[in-house]
C-alpha positions as semicolon CSV with decimal commas, in nm:
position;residue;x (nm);y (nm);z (nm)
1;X;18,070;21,683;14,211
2;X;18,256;21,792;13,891
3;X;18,138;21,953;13,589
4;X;18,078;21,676;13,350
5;X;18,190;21,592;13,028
6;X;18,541;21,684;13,254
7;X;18,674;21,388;13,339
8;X;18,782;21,560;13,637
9;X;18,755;21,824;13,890
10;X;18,737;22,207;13,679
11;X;18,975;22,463;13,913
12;X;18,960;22,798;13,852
13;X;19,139;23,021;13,607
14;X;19,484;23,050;13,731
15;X;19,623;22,706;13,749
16;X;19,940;22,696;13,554
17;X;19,857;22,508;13,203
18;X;19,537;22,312;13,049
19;X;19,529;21,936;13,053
20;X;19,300;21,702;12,891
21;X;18,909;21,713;12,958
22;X;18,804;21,377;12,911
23;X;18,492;21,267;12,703
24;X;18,633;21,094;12,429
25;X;18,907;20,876;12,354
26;X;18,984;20,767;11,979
27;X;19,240;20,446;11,962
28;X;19,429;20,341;11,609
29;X;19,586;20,010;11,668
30;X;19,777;19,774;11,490
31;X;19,522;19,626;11,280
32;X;19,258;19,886;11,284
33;X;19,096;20,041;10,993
34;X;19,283;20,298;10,853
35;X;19,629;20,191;11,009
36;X;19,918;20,147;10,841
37;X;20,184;19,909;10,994
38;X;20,437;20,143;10,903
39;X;20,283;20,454;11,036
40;X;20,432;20,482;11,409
41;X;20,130;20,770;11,431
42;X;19,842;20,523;11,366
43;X;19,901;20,204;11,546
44;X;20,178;20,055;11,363
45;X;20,482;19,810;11,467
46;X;20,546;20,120;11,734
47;X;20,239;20,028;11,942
48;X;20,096;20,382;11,905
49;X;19,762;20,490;11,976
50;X;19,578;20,786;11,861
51;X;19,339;20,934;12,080
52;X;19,061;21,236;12,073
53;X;19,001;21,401;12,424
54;X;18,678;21,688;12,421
55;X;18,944;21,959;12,620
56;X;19,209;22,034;12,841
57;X;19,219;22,001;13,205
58;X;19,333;22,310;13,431
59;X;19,620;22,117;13,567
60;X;19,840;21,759;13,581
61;X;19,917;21,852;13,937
62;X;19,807;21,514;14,098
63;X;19,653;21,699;14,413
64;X;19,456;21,898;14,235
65;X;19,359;21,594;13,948
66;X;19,366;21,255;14,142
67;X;19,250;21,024;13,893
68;X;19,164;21,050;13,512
69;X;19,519;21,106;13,234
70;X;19,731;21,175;13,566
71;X;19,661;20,809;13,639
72;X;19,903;20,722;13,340
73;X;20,156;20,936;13,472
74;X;20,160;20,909;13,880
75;X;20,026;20,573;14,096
76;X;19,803;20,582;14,388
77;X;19,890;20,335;14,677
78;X;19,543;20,173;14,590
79;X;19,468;20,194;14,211
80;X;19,102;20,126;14,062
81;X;19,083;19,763;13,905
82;X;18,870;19,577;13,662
83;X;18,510;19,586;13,751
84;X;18,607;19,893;14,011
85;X;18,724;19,715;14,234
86;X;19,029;19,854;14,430
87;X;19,363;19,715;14,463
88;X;19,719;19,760;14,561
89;X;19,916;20,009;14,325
90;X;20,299;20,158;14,487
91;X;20,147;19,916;14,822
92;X;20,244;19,543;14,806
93;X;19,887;19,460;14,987
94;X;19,559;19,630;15,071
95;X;19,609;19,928;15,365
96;X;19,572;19,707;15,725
97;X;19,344;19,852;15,969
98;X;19,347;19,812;16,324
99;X;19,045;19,694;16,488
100;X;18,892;20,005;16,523
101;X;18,983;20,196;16,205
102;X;19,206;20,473;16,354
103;X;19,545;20,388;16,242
104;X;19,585;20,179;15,932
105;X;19,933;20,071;15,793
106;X;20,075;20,033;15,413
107;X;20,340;19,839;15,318
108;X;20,527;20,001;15,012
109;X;20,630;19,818;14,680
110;X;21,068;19,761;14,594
111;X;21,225;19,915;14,356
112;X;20,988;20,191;14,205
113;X;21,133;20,521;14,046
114;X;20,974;20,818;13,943
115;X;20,987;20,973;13,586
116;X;21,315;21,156;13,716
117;X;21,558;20,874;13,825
118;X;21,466;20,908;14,165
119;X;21,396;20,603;14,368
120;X;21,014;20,601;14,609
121;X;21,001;20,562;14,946
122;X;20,782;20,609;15,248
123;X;20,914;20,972;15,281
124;X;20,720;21,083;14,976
125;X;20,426;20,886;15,053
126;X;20,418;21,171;15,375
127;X;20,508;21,474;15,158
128;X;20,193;21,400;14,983
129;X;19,964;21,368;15,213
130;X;20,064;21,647;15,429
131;X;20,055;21,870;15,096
132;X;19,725;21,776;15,015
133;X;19,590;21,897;15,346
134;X;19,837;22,185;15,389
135;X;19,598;22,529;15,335
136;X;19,921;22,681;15,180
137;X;19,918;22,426;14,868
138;X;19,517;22,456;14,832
139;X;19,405;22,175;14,731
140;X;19,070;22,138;14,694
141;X;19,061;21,762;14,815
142;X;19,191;21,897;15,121
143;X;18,859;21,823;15,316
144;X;18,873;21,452;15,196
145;X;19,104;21,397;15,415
146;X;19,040;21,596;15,733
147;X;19,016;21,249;15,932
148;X;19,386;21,260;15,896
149;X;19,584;21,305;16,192
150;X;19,885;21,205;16,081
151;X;20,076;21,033;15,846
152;X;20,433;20,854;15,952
153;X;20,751;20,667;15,748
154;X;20,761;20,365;16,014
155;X;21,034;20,299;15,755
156;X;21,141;20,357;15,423
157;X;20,889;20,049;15,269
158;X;20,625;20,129;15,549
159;X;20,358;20,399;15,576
160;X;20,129;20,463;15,888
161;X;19,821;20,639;15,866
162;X;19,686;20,752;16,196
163;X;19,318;20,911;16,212
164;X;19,113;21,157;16,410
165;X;18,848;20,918;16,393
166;X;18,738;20,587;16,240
167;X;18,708;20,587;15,891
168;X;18,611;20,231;15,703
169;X;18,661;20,437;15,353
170;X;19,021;20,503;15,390
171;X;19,135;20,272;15,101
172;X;18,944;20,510;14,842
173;X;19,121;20,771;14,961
174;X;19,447;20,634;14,906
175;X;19,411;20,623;14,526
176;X;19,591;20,986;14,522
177;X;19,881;20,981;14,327
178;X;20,235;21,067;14,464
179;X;20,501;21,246;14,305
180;X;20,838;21,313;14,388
181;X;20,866;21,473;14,754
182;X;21,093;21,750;14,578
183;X;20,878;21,850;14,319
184;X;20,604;21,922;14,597
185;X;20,611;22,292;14,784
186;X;20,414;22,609;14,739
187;X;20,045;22,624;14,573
188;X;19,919;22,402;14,339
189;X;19,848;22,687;14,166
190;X;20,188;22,781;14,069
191;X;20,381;22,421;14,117
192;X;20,583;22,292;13,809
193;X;20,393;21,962;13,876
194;X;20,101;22,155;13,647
195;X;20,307;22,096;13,345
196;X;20,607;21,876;13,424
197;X;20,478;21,590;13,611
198;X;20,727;21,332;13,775
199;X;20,587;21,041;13,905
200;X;20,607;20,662;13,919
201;X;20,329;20,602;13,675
202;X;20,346;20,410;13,287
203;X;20,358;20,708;13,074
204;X;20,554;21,019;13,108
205;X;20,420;21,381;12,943
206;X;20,653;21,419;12,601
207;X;20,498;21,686;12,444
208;X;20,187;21,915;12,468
209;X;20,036;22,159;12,203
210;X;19,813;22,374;12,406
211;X;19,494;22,384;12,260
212;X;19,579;22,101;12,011
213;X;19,741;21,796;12,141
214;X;19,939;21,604;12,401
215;X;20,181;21,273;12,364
216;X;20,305;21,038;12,642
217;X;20,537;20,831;12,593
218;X;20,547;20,506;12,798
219;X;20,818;20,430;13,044
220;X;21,044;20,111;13,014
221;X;21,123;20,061;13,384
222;X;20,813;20,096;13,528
223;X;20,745;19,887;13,809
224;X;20,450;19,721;13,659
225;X;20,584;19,579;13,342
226;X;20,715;19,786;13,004
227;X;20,392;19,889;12,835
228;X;20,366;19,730;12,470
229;X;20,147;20,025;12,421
230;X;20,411;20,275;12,407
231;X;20,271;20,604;12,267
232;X;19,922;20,785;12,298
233;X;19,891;21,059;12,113
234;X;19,554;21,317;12,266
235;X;19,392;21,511;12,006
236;X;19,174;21,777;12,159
237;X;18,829;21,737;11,959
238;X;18,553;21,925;12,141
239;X;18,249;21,887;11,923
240;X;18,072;21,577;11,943
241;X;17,947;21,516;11,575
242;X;18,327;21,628;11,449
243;X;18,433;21,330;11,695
244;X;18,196;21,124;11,587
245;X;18,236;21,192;11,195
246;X;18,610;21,150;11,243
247;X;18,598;20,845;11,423
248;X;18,371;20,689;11,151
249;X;18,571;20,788;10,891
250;X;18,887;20,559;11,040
251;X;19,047;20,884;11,149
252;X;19,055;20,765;11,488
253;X;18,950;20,415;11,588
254;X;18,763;20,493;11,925
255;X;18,596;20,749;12,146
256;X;18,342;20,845;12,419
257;X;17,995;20,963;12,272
258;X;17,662;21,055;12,450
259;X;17,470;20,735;12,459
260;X;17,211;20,795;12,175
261;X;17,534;20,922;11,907
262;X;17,725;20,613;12,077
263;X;17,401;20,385;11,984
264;X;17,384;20,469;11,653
265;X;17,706;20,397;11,538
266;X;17,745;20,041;11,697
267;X;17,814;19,771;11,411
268;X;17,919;20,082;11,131
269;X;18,229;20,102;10,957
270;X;18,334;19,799;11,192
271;X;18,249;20,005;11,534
272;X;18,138;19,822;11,788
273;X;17,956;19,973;12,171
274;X;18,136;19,934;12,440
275;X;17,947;20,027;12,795
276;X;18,086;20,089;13,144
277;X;17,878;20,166;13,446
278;X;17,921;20,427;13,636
279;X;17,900;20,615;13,982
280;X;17,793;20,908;13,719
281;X;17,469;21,060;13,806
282;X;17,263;21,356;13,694
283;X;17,060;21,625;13,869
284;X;16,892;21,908;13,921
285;X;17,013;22,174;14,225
286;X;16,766;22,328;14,384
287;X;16,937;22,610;14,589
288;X;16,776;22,675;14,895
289;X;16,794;23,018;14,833
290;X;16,543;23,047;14,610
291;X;16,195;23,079;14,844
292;X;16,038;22,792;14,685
293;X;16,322;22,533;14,715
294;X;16,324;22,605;15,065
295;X;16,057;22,381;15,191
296;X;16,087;22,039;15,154
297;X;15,774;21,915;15,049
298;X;15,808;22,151;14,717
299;X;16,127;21,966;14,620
300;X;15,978;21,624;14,722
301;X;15,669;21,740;14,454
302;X;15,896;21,793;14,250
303;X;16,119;21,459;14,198
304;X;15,743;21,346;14,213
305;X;15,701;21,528;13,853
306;X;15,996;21,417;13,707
307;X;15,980;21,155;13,464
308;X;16,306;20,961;13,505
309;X;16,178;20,655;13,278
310;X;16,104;20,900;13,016
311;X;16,465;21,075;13,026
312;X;16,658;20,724;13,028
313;X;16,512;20,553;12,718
314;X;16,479;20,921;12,506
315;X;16,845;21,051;12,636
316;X;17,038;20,753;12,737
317;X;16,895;20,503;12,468
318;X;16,828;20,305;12,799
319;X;17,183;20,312;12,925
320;X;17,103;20,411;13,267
321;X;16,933;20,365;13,599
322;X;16,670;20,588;13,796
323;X;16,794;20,728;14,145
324;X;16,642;20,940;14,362
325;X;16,956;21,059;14,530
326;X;17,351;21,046;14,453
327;X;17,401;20,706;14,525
328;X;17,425;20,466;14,270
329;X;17,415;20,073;14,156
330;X;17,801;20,147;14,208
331;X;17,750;20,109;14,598
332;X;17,699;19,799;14,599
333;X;17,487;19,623;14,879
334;X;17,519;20,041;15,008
335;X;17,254;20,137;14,748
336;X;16,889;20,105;14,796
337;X;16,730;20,071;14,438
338;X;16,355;20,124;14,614
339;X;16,457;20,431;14,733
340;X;16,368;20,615;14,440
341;X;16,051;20,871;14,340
342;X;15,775;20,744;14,173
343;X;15,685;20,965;13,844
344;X;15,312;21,095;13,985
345;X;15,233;21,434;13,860
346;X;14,901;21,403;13,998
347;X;15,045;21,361;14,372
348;X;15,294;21,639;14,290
349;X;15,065;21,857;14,201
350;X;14,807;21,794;14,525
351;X;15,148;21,878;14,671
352;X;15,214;22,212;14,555
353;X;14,853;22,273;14,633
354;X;14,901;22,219;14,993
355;X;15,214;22,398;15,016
356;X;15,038;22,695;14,883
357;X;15,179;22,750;14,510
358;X;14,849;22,785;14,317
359;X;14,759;22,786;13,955
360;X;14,755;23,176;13,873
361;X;14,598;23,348;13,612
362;X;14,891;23,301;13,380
363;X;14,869;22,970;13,438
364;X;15,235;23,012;13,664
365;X;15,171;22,870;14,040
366;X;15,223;23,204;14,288
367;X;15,212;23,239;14,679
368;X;15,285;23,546;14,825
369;X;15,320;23,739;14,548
370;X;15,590;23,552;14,410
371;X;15,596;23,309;14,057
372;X;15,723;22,965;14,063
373;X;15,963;23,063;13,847
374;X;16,351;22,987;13,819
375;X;16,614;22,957;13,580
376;X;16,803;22,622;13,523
377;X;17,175;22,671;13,393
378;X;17,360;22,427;13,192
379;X;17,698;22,366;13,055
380;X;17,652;22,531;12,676
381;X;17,848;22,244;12,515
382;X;17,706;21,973;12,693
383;X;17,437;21,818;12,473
384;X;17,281;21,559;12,733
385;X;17,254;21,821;13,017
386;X;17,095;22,032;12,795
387;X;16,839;21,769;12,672
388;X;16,775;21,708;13,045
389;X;16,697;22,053;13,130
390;X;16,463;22,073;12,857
391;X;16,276;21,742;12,971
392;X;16,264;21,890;13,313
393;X;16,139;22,195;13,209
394;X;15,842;22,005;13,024
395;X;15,775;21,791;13,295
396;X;15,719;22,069;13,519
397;X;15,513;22,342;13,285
398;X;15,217;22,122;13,310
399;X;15,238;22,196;13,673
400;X;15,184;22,555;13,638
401;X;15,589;22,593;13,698
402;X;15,804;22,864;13,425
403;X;16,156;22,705;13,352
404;X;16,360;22,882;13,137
405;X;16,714;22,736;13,022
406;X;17,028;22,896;13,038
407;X;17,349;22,750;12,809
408;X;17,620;22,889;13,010
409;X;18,043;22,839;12,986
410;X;18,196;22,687;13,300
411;X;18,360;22,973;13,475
412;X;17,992;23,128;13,484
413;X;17,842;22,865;13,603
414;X;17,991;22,848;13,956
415;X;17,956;23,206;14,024
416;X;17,594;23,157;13,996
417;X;17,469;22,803;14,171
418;X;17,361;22,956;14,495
419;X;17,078;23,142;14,326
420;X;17,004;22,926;13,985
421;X;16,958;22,588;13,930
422;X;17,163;22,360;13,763
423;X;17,258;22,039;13,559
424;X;17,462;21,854;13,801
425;X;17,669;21,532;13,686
426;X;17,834;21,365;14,016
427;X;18,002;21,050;14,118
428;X;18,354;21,202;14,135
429;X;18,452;20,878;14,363
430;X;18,233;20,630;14,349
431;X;18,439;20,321;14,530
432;X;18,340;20,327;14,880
433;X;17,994;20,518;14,964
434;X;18,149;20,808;15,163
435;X;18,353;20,899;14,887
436;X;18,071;20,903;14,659
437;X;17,778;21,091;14,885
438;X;17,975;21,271;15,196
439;X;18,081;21,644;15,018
440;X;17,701;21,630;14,829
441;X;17,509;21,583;15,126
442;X;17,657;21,685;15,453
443;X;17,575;22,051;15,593
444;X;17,935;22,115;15,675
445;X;17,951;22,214;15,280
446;X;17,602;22,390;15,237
447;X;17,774;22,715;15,272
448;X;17,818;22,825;14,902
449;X;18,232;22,845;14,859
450;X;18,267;22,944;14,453
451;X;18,591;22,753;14,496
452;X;18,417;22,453;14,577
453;X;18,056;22,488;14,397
454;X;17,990;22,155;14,262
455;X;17,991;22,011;14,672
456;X;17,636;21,990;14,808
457;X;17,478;22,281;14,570
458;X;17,206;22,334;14,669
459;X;17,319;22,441;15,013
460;X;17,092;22,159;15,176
461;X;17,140;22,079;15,554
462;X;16,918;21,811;15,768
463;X;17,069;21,688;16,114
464;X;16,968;21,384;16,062
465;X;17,130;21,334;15,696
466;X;17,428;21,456;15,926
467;X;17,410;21,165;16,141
468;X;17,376;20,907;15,896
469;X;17,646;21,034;15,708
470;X;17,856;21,096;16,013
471;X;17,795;20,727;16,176
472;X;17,831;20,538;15,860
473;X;18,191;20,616;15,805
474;X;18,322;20,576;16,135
475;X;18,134;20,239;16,147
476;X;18,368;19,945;16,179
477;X;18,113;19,677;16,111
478;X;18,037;19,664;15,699
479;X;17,644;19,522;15,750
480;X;17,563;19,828;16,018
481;X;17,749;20,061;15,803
482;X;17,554;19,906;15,502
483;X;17,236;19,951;15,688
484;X;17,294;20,354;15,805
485;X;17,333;20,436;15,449
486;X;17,017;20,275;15,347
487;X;16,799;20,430;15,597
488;X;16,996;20,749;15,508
489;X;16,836;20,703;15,180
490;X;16,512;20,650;15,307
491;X;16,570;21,021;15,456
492;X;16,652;21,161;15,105
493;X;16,310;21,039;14,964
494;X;16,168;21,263;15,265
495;X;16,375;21,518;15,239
496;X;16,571;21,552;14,893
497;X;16,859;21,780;14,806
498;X;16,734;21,802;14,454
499;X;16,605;21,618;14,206
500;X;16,874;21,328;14,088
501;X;16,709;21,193;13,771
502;X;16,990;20,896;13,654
503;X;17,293;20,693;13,721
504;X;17,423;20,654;13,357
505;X;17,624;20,360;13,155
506;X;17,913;20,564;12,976
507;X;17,910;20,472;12,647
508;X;18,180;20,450;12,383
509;X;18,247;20,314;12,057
510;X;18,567;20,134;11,929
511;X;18,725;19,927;11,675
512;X;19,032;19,712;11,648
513;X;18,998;19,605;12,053
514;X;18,998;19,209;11,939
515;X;19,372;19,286;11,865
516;X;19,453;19,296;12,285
517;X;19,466;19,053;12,524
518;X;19,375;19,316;12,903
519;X;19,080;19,476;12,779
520;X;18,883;19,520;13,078
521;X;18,543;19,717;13,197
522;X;18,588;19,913;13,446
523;X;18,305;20,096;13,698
524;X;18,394;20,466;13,600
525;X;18,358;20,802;13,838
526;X;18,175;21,121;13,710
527;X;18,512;21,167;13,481
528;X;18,534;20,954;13,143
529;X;18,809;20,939;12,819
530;X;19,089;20,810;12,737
531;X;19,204;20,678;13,109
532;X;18,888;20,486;13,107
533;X;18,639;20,296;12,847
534;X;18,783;20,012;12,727
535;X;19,094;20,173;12,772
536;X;19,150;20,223;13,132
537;X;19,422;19,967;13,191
538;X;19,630;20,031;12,837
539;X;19,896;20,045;12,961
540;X;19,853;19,638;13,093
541;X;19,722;19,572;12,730
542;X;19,954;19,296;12,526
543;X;19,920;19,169;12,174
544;X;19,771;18,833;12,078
């Protein structure tokens, strides 16, 4: 679960340089407002694209960032494809399973070369994936891929993965990026792969401005095709209304804004919406440290009071979906769209009663002494988390329940989820269920780990969520596999984590987009910007 607007994973201080944080991506294009065709910086003959990003990521290092603007410069051997649908990237075919998903085998493309000269082979394939689950280098996917037993170079074009245990999600996993088996060694922390990336993707890293910019460059022998596309230029833009002022005023022809900002600018100055959806959901921890939070039938009163209908049509303009846990319409047949709360305050409230939290004289439930009150934290910049937490916090203070809101910076905020709630945004991996649901929901990570913070927050643990989540991804068979998650969904209406108010549509706005042929939508993780939107697959893009 990563810290949205990031479009990925947030490491600690320490890691070598800062990288983009995706929300927004602004495109000028050859024949955009405000381009000149003889301005190489804005679109012209030079196929250049100007783009605004919110931040800077901790880190390129493509164990540590797996997906997001690393995806320009390194390839997975599975890649995400129109639609979200995966598909062979540096493999010539989907992985091959044996019958009973323990050992599956890749067959590697010909003739790819990394940024450096040097040619790929099955030997790096192994580097990386011993890396990423070496302690020493610390990644923090590292327990992603704990069903790994081994990995082996059958040959130099052929890759065998061989597993502890069945696993039918394996493919999503294998969307890691590889780089260069020399550049690997030593901590993530410290590797030169944090600011000098060499990998086999489109786009290499020419220049970055800490703080103020970054510029790829795309690569002409890239496997895939020379990219007409050949420069993006990042501009770092962090405040909303600057980006979307800018991007009005032709400064930039494109970005990512919340939905509502995004809404109102569709059809000015020759904008258009575009919408994605999204394994990107939103929630509420309740840490089980906290007395009330500890019994289930509290949390289950209060998904009860939380008006989800309410939230999506004031805070998404409608550009989103009610859920009561973290999957998502992203699942597929996986998701269960009845499993979600109904909005009864009334039943919540008979609820509370029965647990015990009555109306005291202040008008604040009590038992034992103790208010029903807590403190919900949320990212200070982050305008739609901290619109949620304020129409969470009115939704419960007509049950007799104090909220206050905390605006806090990102370093702070994992210090403190084991004992305050927060504004969760989750969906890090949305292509196979496991990858979306496993690290949010499983007791193996209810131990609070500030390293790891945003996996299963509020430090929930039920056996039987265990077993669902367990069976379903060693299950071979895809309609019993389909079937354990649903019932395991059932269990979260029982027994929720926390309160998961929407999946959401990420919205953007863009002009110019009529000049490609390859624009494609693509079903987007937690992380959104410039390597996704309309924009995902740029560096496919030709002219018509």
């Amino acid at each position: 679960m990563t810290p949205s607007p990031a479009p990925g994973r947030v490491r600690p201080a320490g890691a070598a340089r800062a990288v983009v944080t995706g929300a927004v991506v602004a495109l000028v294009v050859t024949g955009c407002a405000g381009a000149s065709p003889d301005d190489p910086g804005t679109g012209g003959a030079a196929g250049t694209l100007a783009l605004a990003e919110t931040g800077e990521y901790d880190t390129l290092h493509p164990l540590e960032h797996p997906l997001g603007i690393t995806s320009k410069l390194y390839d997975g051997l599975v890649a995400v494809g129109p639609d979200g649908v995966l598909e062979p990237g540096l493999a010539t075919a989907m992985p091959v399973p044996d019958a009973d998903l323990t050992s599956w085998t890749v067959t590697l493309r010909d003739g790819v070369t990394f940024s450096d000269g040097s040619t790929f082979d099955a030997a790096d394939v192994v580097a990386a994936y011993e890396a990423v689950r070496d302690p020493a280098v610390g990644s923090w996917m590292a327990a992603d891929y704990s069903m790994i037993r081994s990995v082996t170079a059958v040959d130099a074009a052929t890759v065998r993965f061989d597993l502890a245990y069945p696993y039918a999600g394996l493919p999503a996993r294998l969307t890691l990026g590889i780089p260069a088996q020399e550049a690997l060694g030593g901590s993530v922390l410290d590797s030169p792969l944090a600011t000098e990336p060499d990998g086999t993707g489109p786009y290499v890293l020419a220049e970055w401005r800490r703080g103020e910019s970054m510029t790829l460059t795309a690569r002409d022998d890239w496997w895939g095709g020379t990219p007409e596309v050949r420069t993006i230029h990042l501009a770092f833009v962090p405040d909303e209304n600057t980006r979307a002022q800018r991007v009005r005023a032709g400064e930039f022809d494109g970005a990512q804004l919340s939905p509502l900002v995004a809404a109102g600018l569709d059809g000015v100055d020759g904008l258009e919406l575009v919408t994605n959806p999204s394994g990107d959901f939103r929630a509420i921890s309740l840490p089980v440290t906290l007395p009330f939070f500890a019994d289930p039938a509290v949390r289950v009163a209060l998904n009860l009071a939380t008006n989800r209908g309410a939230m999506i049509d004031g805070l998404l303009a409608g550009h989103g979906v009610a859920v009561s846990g973290p999957f998502t319409p992203a699942q597929g047949a996986s998701h269960d769209p009845s499993a979600v709360f109904a909005y009864d305050p009334g039943a919540a409230a008979a609820m509370l009663d029965d647990a015990g939290w009555t109306v005291g004289d202040d008008g604040v439930r009590e038992k034992d002494g103790v208010r029903f009150a807590f403190t919900v934290m949320y990212f200070a910049e982050d305008t739609l988390r901290r619109d949620l937490a304020q129409a969470f916090a009115s939704d419960l203070s007509g049950l007799g329940i104090e909220v206050a809101l905390e605006g806090v910076d990102r370093p702070y905020a994992v210090t403190a989820m084991d004992r305050k709630a927060f504004v969760l945004g989750g969906g890090d991996m949305p292509y196979d269920p496991d990858t979306q649901v496993y690290r949010q929901l499983h007791s193996d990570f209810a131990v609070f780990d500030e390293a790891d913070a945003y996996s299963n927050p509020s430090g929930y643990a039920d056996p039987e969520v265990d077993r669902l989540l367990d069976g379903a991804r060693r299950e071979a068979d895809p309609a019993t596999r389909v079937a354990l998650y649903r019932e395991l969904q059932g269990r979260l209406v029982e027994n929720p984590p926390m309160v998961t108010v929407f999946a959401l549509e990420h919205t953007y706005v863009a002009r110019g987009l009529t000049a490609w042929d390859g624009v494609e939508h693509v079903t987007e993780p937690h992380e959104h910007g410039v390597a996704w939107g309309p924009w995902f697959d740029v560096q496919r893009w030709t002219r018509r």
